[in-house]
N, C-alpha and C positions, 0 to 999 in steps of 0.2 A: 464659441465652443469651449466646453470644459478640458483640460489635459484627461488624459486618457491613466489609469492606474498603472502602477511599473514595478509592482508590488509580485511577492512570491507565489498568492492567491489570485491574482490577476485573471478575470473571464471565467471564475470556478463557480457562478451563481446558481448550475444547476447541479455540476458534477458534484460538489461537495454540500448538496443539500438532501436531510433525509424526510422521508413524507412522517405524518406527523404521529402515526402508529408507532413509529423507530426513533421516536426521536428521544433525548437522555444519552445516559451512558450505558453503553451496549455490558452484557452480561459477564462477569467476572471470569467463566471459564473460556473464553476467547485469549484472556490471557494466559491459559495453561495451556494449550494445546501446541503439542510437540510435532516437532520436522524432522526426519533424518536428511542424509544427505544424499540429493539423488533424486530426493521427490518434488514432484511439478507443484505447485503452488501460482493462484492468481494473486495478482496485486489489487486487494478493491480497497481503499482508502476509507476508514470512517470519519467522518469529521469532526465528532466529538472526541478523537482521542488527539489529541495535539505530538504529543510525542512517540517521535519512531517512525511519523508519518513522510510517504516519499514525496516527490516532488510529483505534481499531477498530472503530467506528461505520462506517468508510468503508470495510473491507473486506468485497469484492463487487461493489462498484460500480463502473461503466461509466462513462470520462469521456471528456473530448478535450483533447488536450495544447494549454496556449493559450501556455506561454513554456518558457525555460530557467531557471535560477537556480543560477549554480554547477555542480553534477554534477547536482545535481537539478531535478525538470522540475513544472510548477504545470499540474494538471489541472483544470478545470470541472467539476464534476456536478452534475448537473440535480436537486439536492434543494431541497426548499420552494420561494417563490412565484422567486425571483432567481437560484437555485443556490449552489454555494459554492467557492471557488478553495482547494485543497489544494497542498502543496509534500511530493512525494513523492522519495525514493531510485530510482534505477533497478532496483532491487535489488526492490523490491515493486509492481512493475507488469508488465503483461502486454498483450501486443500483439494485437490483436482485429481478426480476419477476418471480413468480411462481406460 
Protein backbone atom coordinates (compact mmCIF):
# COMPACT_ATOMS: atom_id res chain seq x y z
CA UNK A 1 0.00 0.00 0.00
CA UNK A 2 0.94 3.55 -0.70
CA UNK A 3 0.97 6.21 2.39
CA UNK A 4 -1.95 7.95 2.09
CA UNK A 5 -1.52 12.25 1.30
CA UNK A 6 -1.41 14.42 4.65
CA UNK A 7 -1.18 17.32 2.60
CA UNK A 8 -3.66 20.60 3.12
CA UNK A 9 -5.46 19.56 -0.36
CA UNK A 10 -5.81 16.09 0.79
CA UNK A 11 -9.30 13.96 -0.85
CA UNK A 12 -10.24 17.39 -2.79
CA UNK A 13 -10.15 15.51 -6.32
CA UNK A 14 -13.58 16.38 -7.05
CA UNK A 15 -14.35 19.26 -4.65
CA UNK A 16 -11.83 21.38 -6.12
CA UNK A 17 -12.22 20.37 -9.64
CA UNK A 18 -14.01 22.64 -12.30
CA UNK A 19 -15.67 20.94 -15.55
CA UNK A 20 -13.95 21.91 -18.38
CA UNK A 21 -16.43 24.96 -19.73
CA UNK A 22 -14.95 26.83 -16.25
CA UNK A 23 -12.11 26.06 -16.41
CA UNK A 24 -9.12 29.20 -16.44
CA UNK A 25 -9.15 32.01 -14.49
CA UNK A 26 -12.60 33.05 -13.41
CA UNK A 27 -13.63 36.78 -14.45
CA UNK A 28 -12.04 39.90 -13.05
CA UNK A 29 -15.14 41.29 -11.56
CA UNK A 30 -15.58 38.58 -8.96
CA UNK A 31 -12.75 40.38 -7.57
CA UNK A 32 -14.81 43.59 -7.16
CA UNK A 33 -17.63 42.67 -5.79
CA UNK A 34 -18.44 44.29 -2.37
CA UNK A 35 -19.96 42.95 1.13
CA UNK A 36 -21.29 44.97 3.75
CA UNK A 37 -21.49 43.79 7.13
CA UNK A 38 -24.30 41.67 7.94
CA UNK A 39 -24.82 40.02 4.80
CA UNK A 40 -25.02 36.16 4.19
CA UNK A 41 -22.52 34.98 1.85
CA UNK A 42 -21.62 31.26 0.76
CA UNK A 43 -18.14 29.85 0.92
CA UNK A 44 -17.60 28.02 -2.69
CA UNK A 45 -13.94 27.82 -3.25
CA UNK A 46 -12.56 28.22 -6.85
CA UNK A 47 -9.51 26.41 -7.32
CA UNK A 48 -7.78 28.41 -9.66
CA UNK A 49 -7.51 31.30 -7.33
CA UNK A 50 -4.80 30.17 -4.89
CA UNK A 51 -4.88 33.03 -2.68
CA UNK A 52 -7.48 33.85 0.07
CA UNK A 53 -8.61 30.43 -0.55
CA UNK A 54 -10.18 28.60 2.96
CA UNK A 55 -9.51 25.62 3.96
CA UNK A 56 -11.92 22.94 2.28
CA UNK A 57 -13.73 21.74 5.14
CA UNK A 58 -15.71 25.21 4.80
CA UNK A 59 -16.69 24.96 1.33
CA UNK A 60 -20.54 25.14 1.24
CA UNK A 61 -21.05 26.73 3.96
CA UNK A 62 -23.34 29.67 4.74
CA UNK A 63 -21.95 32.67 6.82
CA UNK A 64 -22.33 36.40 7.54
CA UNK A 65 -19.73 38.71 6.76
CA UNK A 66 -18.59 40.29 10.36
CA UNK A 67 -15.42 42.60 9.00
CA UNK A 68 -12.95 43.47 6.16
CA UNK A 69 -9.27 42.59 6.39
CA UNK A 70 -7.37 43.89 3.61
CA UNK A 71 -9.21 42.74 0.24
CA UNK A 72 -10.34 40.01 2.18
CA UNK A 73 -13.51 39.69 4.28
CA UNK A 74 -13.84 37.35 7.77
CA UNK A 75 -17.02 35.50 7.72
CA UNK A 76 -18.80 33.77 10.93
CA UNK A 77 -20.20 30.22 10.48
CA UNK A 78 -22.24 28.81 12.62
CA UNK A 79 -20.09 25.39 13.06
CA UNK A 80 -19.84 23.67 16.65
CA UNK A 81 -21.00 25.11 20.09
CA UNK A 82 -19.32 29.08 19.23
CA UNK A 83 -18.84 29.08 15.42
CA UNK A 84 -15.77 30.01 13.71
CA UNK A 85 -14.52 33.26 12.02
CA UNK A 86 -12.84 32.43 8.58
CA UNK A 87 -10.81 35.11 6.42
CA UNK A 88 -11.79 34.48 2.96
CA UNK A 89 -10.80 36.11 -0.90
CA UNK A 90 -13.67 37.68 -2.50
CA UNK A 91 -12.74 35.55 -5.11
CA UNK A 92 -14.36 32.38 -3.18
CA UNK A 93 -17.51 33.73 -1.82
CA UNK A 94 -20.91 34.19 -2.99
CA UNK A 95 -23.82 36.35 -2.32
CA UNK A 96 -26.94 34.79 -1.00
CA UNK A 97 -30.60 35.77 -1.55
CA UNK A 98 -33.15 35.16 0.74
Amino acid sequence: MVKSSKGIRKRTRNILRKSPRHRGMPPITHSFIQYEVGEKAAVVIDPSVHKGQPHVSFHGKTGTIVGKQGKAYMVHLGIGKHGKDIIVGPEHLKKQVF
